[in-house]
C-alpha positions in Angstrom: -161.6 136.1 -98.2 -160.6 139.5 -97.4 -163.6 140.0 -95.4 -163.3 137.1 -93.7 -159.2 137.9 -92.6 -160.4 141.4 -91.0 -163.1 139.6 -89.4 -160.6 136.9 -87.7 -158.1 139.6 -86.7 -160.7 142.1 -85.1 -162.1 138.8 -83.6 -158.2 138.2 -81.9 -157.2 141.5 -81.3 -160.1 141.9 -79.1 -159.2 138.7 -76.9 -158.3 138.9 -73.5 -153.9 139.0 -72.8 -154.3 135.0 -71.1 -156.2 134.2 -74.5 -153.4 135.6 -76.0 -150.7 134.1 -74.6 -152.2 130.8 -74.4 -152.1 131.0 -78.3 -149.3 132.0 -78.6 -147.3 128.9 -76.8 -149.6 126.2 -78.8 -148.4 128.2 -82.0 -144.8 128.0 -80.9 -145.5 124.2 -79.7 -146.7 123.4 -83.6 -143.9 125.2 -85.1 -141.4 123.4 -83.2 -143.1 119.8 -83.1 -143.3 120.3 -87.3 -139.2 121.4 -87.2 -138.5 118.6 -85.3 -140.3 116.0 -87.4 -138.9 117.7 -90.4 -135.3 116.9 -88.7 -136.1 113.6 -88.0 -137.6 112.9 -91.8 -134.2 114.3 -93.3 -131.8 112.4 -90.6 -133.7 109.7 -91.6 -133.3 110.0 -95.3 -129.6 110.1 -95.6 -129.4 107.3 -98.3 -131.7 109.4 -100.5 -130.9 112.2 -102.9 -130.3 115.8 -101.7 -133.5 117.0 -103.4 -135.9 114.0 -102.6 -134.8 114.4 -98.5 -135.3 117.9 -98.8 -138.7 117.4 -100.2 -139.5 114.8 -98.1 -138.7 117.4 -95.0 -140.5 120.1 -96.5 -143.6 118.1 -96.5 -143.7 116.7 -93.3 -143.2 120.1 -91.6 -146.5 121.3 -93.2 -148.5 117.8 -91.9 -148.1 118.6 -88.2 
């Protein structure tokens, strides 16, 4: 697995800076599409317990 990491980041660090950039805005785009669904799961869950909405949110962050 270790292998496998420096391969992947010697693999991106030698990518070309529109490459780059183009990554970086999708990764930004899926961070903020998971936050907003999170948002809307726990908005949505108001009748339920602190920890079960909480939960909930957690998970649907990580399914985007």
């Amino acid at each position: 697995m270790a292998t496998r990491a420096i391969e992947t980041g010697v693999k991106k660090s030698g990518l070309d800076t529109v490459s780059t950039l183009i990554l970086a805005v999708l990764a930004g785009a899926f961070i903020s599409m998971g936050a907003i669904f999170a948002t809307t799961v726990a908005a949505g869950g108001a009748g339920l317990p602190y920890g079960v909405v909480r939960l909930l949110s957690g998970l649907s962050f990580t399914l985007d």
